[in-house]
N, C-alpha and C positions, 0 to 999 in steps of 0.2 A: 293339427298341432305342428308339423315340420314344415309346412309348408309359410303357415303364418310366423313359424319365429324363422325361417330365412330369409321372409318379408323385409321383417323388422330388420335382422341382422347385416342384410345387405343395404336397409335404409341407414343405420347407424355407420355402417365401414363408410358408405358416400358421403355424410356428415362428417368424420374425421378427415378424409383424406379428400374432403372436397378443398382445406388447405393445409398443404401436407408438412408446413414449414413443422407447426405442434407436432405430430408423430415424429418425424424428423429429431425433434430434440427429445424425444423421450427414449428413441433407437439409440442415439448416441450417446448419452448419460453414461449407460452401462458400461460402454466400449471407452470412454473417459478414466472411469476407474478401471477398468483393467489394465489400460498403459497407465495408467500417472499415479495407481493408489495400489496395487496390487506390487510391485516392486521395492513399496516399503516396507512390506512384512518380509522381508529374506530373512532379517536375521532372526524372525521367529520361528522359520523352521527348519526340521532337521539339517535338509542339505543347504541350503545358505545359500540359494539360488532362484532367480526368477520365475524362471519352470517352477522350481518348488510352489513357491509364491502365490503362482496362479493355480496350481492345481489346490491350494488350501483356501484363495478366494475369487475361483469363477462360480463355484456351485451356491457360497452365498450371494454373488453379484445375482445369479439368477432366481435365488428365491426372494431379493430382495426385488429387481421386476415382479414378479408374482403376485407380492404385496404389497406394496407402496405406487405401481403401473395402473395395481386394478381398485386402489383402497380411492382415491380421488373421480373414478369414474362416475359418483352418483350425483356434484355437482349438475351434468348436465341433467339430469332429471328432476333436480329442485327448479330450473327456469323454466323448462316443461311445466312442471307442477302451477307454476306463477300465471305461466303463458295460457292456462288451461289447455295444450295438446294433450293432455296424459285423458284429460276425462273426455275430449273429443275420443283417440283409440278404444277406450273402455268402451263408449255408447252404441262404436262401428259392428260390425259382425266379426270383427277380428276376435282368435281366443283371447282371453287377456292377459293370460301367465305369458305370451309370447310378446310383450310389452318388454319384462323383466327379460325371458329367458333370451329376445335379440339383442338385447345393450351386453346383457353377459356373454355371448358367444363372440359379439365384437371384441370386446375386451378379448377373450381367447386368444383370437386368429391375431390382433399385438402382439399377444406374449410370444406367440408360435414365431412371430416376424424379429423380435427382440433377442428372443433366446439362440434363433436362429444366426444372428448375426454375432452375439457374443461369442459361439462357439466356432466361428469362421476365425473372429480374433486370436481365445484362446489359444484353437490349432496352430493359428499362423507361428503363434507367439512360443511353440513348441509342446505343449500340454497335449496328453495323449489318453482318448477313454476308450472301454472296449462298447462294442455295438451295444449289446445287455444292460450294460452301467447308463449309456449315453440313453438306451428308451424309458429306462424308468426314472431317470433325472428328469426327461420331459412329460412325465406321465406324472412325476411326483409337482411339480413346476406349474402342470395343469393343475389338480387339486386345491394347490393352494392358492391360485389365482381363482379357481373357480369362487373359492370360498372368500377372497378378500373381495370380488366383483361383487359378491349376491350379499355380501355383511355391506359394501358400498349403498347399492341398491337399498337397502331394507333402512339404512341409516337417512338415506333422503327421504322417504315416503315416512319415513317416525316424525323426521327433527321439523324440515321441509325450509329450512334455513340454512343459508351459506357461511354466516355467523358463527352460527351453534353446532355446526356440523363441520367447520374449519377448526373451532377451539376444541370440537370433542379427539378430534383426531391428530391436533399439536399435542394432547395430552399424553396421550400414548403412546405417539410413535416413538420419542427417544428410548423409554424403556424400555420398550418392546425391541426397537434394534439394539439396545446395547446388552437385553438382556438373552437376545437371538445368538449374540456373538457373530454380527455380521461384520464387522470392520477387523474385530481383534478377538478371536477364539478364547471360550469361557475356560480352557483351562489356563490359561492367561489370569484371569480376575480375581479377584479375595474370595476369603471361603462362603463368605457370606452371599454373593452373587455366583456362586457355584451350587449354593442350595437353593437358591427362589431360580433358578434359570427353568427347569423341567416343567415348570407352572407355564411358561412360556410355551404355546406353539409351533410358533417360528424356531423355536429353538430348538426342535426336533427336526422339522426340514431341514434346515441347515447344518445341524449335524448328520444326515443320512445321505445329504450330496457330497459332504466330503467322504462318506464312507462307501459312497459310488463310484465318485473320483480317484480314490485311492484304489478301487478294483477291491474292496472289501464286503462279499455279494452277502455274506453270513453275519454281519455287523445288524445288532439286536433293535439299533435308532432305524432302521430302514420300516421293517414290517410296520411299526411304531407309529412311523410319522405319514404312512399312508392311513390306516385305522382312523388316524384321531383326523387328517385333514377331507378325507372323504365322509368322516361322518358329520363334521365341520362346515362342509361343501353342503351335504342336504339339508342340516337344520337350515343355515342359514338364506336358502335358494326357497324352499317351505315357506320359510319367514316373510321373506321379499313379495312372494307370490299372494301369499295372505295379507300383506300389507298394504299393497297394492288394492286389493280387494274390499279392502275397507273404505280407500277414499271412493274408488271408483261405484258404491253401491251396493 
């Protein structure tokens, strides 16, 4: 099993970074907004200061990596699909959940590359977390990328169209980030959008990185948003795995 999804995993990092211009712009995305969009929220919070700023939007900049870095990865698996590679691996002696679980650990080891360099920025930019806060923001960061990778995965192997797999996920994504409060914090919004936000997912991550970032270790969205995204991570890593196993036989 570890063997054959390192396989995979180091066959997919060589496929991404065999041209590195695409990772490249997806590393830098993040680090865009945190100089050029992160500076506009001063006057939203308390101190009225850039630091401020960014300690209230690195922790969503990195759960929005999480989920929007790993929600696109199942593209390449619908070409696969076309190409018939996927049902070559399936027929090989290879396990075949390590099909699935090497494109999701590729996906990972990005986030780990992404998240890593936003917080090089943050720092630079004066933002300051404690060790404790800084491994469970990356531990939380994981979860939810694990589970936006394997909802990716499971959504090519259903739809198996670039189409219909493009418009499923234009559908959602505005709501889901604006009802996440990634750009502009839901105590900010009308009341109405302060009661449907907890339906949202994302919008427990993103409330428990700021209450990381704040050094706030007792903050009730932490426990929270670990529970619901690790349980979140297996259904939907289950799914993909079983999905997978339907085309392939």
């Amino acid at each position: 099993m570890i063997r054959h999804t390192a396989l995979f995993t180091g066959y997919e990092l060589k496929k991404s970074f065999s041209n590195p211009i695409w990772p490249l712009f997806g590393i830098l995305q993040p680090v865009l907004y945190l100089v050029m969009f992160a500076p506009l929220l001063k006057t939203m919070t308390p101190g009225g200061t850039t630091v401020d700023a960014l300690r209230m939007f690195t922790p969503a900049a990195m759960m929005m990596i999480a989920v929007f870095g790993s929600m696109f990865s199942g593209f390449g698996l619908i070409a696969e699909l076309r190409g018939g590679s996927i049902e070559r691996y399936a027929v090989s002696p290879a396990w075949r959940p390590a099909i699935v679980l090497g494109r999701v650990a590729k996906d990972m080891v990005q986030l780990v590359l992404q998240a890593i360099l936003v917080l090089i920025v943050a720092i630079a930019m004066g933002v300051r977390i404690g060790v404790v806060e800084l491994v469970l923001v990356l531990l939380l960061m994981a979860a939810t990328g694990l589970f936006a990778s394997s909802l990716s995965q499971g959504l090519a192997l259903t739809i198996r169209d670039e189409n219909g797999m493009s418009q499923t996920l234009n559908l959602f994504m505005l709501p889901i980030m604006l009802l996440a409060g990634l750009f502009v914090p839901i105590s900010f919004a009308p009341e109405w959008m302060k009661a449907i936000a907890p339906v949202n997912p994302l919008y427990h991550a993103v409330e428990a990185g700021r209450a990381l970032f704040a050094g706030q270790l007792s903050d009730s969205s932490i426990p929270i948003a670990f529970a619901l995204f690790i349980v979140l991570a297996v259904v939907t890593t289950i799914w993909s795995m079983r999905s997978l196993g339907k085309i392939a036989g």
